[in-house]
OpenMM code with the backbone's topology and positions (N, CA, C; nanometers):
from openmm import Vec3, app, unit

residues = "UNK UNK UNK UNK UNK UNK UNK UNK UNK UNK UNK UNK UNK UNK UNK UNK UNK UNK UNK UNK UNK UNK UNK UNK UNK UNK UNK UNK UNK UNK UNK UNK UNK UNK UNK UNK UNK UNK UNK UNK UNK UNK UNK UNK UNK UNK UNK UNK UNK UNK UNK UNK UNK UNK UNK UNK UNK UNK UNK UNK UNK UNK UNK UNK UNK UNK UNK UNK UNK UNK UNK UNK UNK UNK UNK UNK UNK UNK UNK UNK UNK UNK UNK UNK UNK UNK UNK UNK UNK UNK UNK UNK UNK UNK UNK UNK UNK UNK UNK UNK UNK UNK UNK UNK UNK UNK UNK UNK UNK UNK UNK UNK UNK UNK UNK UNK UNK UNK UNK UNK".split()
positions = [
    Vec3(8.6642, 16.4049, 4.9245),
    Vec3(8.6083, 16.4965, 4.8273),
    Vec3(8.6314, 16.6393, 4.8768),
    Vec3(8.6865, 16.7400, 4.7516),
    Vec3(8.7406, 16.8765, 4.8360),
    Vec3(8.5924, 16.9293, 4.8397),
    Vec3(8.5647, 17.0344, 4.8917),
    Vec3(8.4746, 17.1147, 4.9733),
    Vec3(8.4911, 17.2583, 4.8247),
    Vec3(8.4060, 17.2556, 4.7481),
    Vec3(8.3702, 17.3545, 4.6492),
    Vec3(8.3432, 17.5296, 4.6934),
    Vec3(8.3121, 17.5364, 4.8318),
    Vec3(8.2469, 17.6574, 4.8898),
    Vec3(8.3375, 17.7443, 4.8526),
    Vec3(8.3665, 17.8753, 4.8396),
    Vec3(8.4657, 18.0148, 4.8680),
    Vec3(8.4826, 18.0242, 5.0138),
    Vec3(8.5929, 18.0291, 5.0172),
    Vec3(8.6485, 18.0602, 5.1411),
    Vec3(8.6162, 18.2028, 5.2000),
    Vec3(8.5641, 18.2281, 5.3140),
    Vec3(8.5115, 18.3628, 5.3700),
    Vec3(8.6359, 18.4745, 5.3555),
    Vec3(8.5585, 18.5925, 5.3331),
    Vec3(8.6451, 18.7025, 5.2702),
    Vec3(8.7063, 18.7334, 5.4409),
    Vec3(8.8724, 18.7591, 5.4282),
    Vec3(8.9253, 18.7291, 5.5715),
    Vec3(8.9942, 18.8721, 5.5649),
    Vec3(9.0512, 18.9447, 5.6500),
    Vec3(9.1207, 19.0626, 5.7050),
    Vec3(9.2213, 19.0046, 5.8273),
    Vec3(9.3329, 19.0912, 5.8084),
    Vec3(9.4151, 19.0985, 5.9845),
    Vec3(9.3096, 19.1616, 6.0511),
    Vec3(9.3295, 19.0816, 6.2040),
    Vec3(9.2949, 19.0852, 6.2940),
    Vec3(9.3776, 19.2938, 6.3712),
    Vec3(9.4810, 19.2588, 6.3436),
    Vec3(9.5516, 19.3993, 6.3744),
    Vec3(9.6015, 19.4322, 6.2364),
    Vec3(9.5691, 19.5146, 6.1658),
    Vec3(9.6470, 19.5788, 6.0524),
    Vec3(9.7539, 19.6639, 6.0741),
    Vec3(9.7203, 19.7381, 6.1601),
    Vec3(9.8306, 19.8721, 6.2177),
    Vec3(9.9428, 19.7982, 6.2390),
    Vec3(9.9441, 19.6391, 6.3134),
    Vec3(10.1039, 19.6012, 6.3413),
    Vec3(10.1358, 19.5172, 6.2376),
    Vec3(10.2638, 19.4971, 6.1979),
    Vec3(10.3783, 19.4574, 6.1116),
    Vec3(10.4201, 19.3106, 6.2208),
    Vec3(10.2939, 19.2049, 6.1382),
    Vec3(10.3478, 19.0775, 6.2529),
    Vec3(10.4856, 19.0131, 6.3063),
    Vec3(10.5410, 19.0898, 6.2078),
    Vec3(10.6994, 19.0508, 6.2658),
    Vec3(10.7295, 19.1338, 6.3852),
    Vec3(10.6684, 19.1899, 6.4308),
    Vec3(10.7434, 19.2734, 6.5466),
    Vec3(10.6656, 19.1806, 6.6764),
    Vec3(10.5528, 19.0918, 6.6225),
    Vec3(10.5538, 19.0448, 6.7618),
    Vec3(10.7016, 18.9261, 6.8231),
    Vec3(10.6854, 18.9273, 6.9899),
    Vec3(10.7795, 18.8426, 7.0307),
    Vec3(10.7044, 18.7293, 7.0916),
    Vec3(10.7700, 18.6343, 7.0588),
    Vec3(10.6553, 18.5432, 7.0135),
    Vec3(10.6902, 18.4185, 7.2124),
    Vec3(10.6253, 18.4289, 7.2983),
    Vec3(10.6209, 18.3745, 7.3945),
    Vec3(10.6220, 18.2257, 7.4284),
    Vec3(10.7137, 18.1604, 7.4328),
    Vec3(10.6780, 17.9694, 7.4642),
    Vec3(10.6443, 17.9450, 7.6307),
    Vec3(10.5557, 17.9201, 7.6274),
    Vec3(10.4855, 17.8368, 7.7845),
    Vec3(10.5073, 17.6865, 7.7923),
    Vec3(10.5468, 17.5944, 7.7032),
    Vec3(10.5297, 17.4787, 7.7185),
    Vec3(10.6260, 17.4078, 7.7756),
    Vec3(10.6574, 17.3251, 7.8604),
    Vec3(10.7679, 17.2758, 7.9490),
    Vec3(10.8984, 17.2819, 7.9160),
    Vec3(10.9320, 17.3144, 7.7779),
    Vec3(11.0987, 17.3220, 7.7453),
    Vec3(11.0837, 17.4493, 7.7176),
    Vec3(11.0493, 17.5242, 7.7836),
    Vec3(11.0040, 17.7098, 7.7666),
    Vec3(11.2241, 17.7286, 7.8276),
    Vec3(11.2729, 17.8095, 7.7686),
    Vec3(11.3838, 17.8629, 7.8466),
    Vec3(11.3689, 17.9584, 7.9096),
    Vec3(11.2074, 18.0208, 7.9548),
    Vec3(11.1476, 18.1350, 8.0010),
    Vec3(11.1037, 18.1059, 8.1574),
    Vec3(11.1491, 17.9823, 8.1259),
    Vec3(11.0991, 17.9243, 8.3285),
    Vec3(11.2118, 17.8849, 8.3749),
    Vec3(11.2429, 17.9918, 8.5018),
    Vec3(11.3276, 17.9552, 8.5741),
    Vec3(11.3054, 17.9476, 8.7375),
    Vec3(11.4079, 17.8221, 8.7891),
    Vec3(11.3944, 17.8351, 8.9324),
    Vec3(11.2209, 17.8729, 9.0224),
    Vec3(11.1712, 17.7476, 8.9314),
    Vec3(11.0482, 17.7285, 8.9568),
    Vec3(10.9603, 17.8339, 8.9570),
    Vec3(10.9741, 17.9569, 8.8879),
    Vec3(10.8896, 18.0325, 8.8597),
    Vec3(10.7385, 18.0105, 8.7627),
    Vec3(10.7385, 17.8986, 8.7375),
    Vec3(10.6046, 17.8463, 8.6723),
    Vec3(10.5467, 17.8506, 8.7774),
    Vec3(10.5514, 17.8065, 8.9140),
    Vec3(10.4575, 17.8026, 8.9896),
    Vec3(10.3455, 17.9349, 9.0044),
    Vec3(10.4013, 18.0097, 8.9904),
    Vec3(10.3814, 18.1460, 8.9910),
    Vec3(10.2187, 18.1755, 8.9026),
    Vec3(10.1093, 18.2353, 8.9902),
    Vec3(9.9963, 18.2153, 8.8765),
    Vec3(9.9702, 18.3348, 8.8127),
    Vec3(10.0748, 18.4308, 8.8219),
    Vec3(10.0543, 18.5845, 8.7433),
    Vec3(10.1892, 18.5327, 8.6118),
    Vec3(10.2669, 18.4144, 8.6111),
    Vec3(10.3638, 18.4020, 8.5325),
    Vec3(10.3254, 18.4121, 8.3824),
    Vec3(10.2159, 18.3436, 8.3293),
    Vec3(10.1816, 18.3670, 8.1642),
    Vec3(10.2275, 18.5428, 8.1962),
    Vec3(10.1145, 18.6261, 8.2646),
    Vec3(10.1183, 18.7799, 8.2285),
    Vec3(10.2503, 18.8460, 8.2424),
    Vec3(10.3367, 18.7732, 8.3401),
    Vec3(10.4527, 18.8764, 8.3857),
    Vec3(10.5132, 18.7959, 8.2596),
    Vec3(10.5289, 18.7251, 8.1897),
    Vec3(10.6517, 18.6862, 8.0791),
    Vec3(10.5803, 18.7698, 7.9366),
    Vec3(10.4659, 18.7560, 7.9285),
    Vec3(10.4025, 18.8241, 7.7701),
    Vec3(10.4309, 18.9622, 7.8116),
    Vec3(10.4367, 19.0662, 7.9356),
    Vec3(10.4628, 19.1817, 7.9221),
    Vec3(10.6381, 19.1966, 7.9229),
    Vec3(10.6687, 19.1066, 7.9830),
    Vec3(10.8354, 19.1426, 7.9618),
    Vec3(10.8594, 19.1048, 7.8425),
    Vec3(10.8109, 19.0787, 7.7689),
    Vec3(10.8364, 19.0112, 7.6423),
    Vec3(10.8079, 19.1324, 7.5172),
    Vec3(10.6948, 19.1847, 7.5269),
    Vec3(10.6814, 19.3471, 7.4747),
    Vec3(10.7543, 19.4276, 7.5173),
    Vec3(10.8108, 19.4312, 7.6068),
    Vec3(10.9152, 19.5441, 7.6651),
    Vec3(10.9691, 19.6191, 7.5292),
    Vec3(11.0281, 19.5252, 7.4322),
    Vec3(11.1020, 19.5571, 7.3224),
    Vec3(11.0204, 19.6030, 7.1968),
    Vec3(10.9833, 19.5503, 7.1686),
    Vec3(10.8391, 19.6153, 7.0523),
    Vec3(10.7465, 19.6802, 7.0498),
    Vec3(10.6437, 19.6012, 7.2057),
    Vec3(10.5298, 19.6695, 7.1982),
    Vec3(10.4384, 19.5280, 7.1992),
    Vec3(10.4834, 19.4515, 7.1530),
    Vec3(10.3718, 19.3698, 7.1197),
    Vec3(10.4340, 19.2106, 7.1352),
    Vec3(10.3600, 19.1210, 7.2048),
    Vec3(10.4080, 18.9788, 7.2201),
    Vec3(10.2524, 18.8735, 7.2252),
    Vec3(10.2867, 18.8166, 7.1788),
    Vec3(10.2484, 18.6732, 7.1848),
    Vec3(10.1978, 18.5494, 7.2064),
    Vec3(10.1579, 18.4816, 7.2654),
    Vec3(10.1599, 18.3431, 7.3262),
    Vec3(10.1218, 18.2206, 7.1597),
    Vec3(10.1597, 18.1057, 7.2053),
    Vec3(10.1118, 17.9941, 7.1099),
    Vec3(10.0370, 17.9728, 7.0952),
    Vec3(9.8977, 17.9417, 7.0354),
    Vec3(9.7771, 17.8627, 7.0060),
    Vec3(9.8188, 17.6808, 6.9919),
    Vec3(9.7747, 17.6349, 7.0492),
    Vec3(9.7836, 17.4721, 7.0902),
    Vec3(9.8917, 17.4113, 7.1147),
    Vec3(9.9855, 17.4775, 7.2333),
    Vec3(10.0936, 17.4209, 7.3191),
    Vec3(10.0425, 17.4218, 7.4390),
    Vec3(10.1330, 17.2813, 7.4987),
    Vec3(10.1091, 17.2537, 7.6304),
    Vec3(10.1686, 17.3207, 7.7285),
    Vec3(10.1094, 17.3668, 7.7867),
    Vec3(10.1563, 17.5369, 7.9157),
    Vec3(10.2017, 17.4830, 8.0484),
    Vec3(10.3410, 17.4688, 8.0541),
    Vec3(10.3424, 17.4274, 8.1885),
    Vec3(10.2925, 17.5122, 8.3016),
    Vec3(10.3282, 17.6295, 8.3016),
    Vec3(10.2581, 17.7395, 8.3746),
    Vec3(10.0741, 17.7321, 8.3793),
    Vec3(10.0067, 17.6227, 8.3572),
    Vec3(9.8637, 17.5991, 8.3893),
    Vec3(9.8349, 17.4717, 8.4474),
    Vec3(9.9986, 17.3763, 8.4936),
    Vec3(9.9612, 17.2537, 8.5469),
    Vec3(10.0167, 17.3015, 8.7246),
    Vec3(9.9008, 17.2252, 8.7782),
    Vec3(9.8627, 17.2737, 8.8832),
    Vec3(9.9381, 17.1430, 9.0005),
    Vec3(9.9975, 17.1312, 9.1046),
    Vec3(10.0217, 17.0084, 9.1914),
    Vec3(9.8932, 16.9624, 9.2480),
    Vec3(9.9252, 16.8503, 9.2894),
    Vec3(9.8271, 16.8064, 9.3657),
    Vec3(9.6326, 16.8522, 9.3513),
    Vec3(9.5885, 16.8818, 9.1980),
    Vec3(9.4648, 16.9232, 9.2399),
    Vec3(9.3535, 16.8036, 9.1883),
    Vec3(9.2762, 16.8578, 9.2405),
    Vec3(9.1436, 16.7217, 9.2257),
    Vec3(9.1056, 16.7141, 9.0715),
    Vec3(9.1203, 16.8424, 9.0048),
    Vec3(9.0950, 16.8289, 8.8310),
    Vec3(9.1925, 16.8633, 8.7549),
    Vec3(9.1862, 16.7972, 8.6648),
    Vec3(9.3120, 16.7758, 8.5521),
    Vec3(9.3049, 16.9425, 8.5318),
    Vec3(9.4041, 16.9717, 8.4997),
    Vec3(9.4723, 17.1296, 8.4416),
    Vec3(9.4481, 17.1588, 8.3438),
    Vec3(9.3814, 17.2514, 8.2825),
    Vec3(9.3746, 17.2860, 8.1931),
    Vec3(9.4421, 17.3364, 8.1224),
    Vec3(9.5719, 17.2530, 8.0343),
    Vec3(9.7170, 17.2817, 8.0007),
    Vec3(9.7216, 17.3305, 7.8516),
    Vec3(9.6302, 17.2417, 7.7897),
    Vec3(9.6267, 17.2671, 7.6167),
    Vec3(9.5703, 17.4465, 7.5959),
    Vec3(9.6421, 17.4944, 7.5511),
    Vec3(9.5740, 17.6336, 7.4670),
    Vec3(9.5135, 17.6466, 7.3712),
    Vec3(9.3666, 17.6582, 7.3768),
    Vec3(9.2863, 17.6568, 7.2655),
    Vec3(9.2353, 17.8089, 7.2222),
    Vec3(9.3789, 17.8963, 7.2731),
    Vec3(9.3364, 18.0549, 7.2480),
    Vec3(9.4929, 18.0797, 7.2369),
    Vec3(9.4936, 18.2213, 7.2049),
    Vec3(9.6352, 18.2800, 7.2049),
    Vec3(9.6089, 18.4142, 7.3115),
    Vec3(9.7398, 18.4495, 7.3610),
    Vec3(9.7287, 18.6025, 7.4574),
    Vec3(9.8072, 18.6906, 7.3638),
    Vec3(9.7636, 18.8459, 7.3554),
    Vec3(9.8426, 18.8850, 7.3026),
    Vec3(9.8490, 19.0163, 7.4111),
    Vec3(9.9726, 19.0713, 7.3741),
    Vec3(10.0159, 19.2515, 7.4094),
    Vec3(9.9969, 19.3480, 7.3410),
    Vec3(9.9128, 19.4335, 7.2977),
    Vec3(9.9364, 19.5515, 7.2006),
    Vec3(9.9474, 19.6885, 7.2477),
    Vec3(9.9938, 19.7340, 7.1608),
    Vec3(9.9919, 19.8875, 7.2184),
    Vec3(9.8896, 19.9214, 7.2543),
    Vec3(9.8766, 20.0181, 7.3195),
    Vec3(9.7089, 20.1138, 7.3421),
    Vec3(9.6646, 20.2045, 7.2383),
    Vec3(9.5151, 20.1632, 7.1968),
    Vec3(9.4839, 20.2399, 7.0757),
    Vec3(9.5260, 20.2248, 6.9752),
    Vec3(9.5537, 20.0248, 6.9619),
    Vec3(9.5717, 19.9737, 6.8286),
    Vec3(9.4355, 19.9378, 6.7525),
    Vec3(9.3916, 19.9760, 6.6596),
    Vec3(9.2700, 19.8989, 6.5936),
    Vec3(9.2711, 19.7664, 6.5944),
    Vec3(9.1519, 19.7588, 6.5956),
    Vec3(9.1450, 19.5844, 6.6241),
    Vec3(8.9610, 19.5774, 6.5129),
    Vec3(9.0088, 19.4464, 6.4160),
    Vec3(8.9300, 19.3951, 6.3292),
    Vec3(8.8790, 19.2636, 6.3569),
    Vec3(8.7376, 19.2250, 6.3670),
    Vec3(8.7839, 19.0706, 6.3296),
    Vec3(8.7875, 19.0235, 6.1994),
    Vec3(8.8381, 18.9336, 6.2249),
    Vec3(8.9279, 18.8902, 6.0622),
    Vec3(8.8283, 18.8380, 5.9972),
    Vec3(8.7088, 18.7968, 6.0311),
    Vec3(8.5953, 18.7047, 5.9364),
    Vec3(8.4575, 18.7765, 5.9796),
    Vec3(8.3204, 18.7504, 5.9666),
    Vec3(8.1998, 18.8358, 6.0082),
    Vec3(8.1738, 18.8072, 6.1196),
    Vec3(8.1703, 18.8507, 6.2205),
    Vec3(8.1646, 18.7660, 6.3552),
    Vec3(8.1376, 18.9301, 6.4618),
    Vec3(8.1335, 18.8631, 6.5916),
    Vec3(8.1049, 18.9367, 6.6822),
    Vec3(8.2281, 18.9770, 6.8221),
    Vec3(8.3747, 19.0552, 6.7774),
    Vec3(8.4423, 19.0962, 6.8891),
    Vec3(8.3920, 19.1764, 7.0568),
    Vec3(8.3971, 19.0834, 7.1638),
    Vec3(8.3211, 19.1530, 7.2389),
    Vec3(8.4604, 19.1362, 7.3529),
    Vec3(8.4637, 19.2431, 7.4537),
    Vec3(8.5879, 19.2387, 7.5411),
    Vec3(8.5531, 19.3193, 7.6807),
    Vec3(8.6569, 19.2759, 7.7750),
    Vec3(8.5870, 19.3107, 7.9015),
    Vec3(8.7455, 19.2769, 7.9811),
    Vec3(8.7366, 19.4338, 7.9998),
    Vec3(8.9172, 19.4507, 8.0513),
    Vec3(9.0106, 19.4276, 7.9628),
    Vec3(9.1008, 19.3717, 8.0480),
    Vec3(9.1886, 19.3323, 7.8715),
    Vec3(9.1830, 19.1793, 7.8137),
    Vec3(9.0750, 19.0904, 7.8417),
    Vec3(9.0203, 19.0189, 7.7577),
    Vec3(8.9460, 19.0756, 7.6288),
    Vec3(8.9794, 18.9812, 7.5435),
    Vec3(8.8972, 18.9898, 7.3717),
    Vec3(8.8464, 18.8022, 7.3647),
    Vec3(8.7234, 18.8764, 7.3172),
    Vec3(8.6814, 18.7436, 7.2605),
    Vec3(8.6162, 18.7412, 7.1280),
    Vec3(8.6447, 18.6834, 6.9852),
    Vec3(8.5898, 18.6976, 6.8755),
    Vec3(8.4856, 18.5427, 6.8423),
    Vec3(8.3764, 18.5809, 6.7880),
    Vec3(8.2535, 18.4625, 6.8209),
    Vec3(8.2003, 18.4677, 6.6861),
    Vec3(8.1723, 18.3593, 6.5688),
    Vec3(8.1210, 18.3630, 6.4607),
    Vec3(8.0203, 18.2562, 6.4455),
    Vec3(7.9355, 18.2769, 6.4084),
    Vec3(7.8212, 18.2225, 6.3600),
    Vec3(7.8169, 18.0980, 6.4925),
    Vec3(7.7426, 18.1589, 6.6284),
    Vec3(7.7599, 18.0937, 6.7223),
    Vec3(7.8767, 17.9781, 6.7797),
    Vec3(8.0046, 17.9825, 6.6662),
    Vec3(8.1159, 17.9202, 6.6887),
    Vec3(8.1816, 18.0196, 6.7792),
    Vec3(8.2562, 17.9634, 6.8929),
    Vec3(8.3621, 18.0500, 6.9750),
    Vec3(8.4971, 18.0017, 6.8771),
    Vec3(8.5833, 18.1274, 6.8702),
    Vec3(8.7074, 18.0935, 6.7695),
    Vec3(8.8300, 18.1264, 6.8450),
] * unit.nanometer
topology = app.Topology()
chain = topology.addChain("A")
for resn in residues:
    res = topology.addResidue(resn, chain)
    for name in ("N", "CA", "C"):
        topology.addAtom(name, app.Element.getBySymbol(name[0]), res)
């Protein structure tokens, strides 16, 4: 049975950027962005999303790919590989909206957007 409700009145998250200019980052084991074992590397997500803006300004990561760059050797707890977030790059002194009624709160260059006690 479909769900009758209105869908919440939504906005970009960044309006100022033209989403095509992001470059869009793959982490997941057939990444052509890992080389010569540079996954090992635990600054590698950040050093590939900023080389990756080099050209635009603005890059990327996937929302729900498997990251080889978060599987770990030998550790006592499973890796936390699945992405249940995205990273992005923006310029400095891009506006930033959240897209639904909710609460954007950030600390360094983390963002976190939180709605109706849902984390999103």
């Amino acid at each position: 049975m479909a769900d009758n409700r209105p869908l919440p009145s939504m906005q970009r998250l960044l309006p100022e950027i033209v989403p095509s200019l992001f470059e869009v980052v793959r982490l997941d084991p057939l990444s052509p962005l890992y080389q010569a074992g540079n996954w090992l590397d635990p600054k590698i997500q950040h050093t590939l999303l900023h080389d990756a803006a080099k050209r635009t300004g603005c890059a990327i990561t996937r929302y729900g790919e498997h990251r080889l760059s978060r599987t770990r050797h030998h550790s006592a707890t499973a890796p936390e590989t699945y992405a249940l977030f995205i990273e992005a790059r923006i310029p400095e002194g891009v506006m930033l909206f959240a897209p639904f009624a909710g609460v954007a709160s950030g600390e360094g260059d983390r963002l976190r957007i939180d709605s109706n006690g849902c984390r999103c």
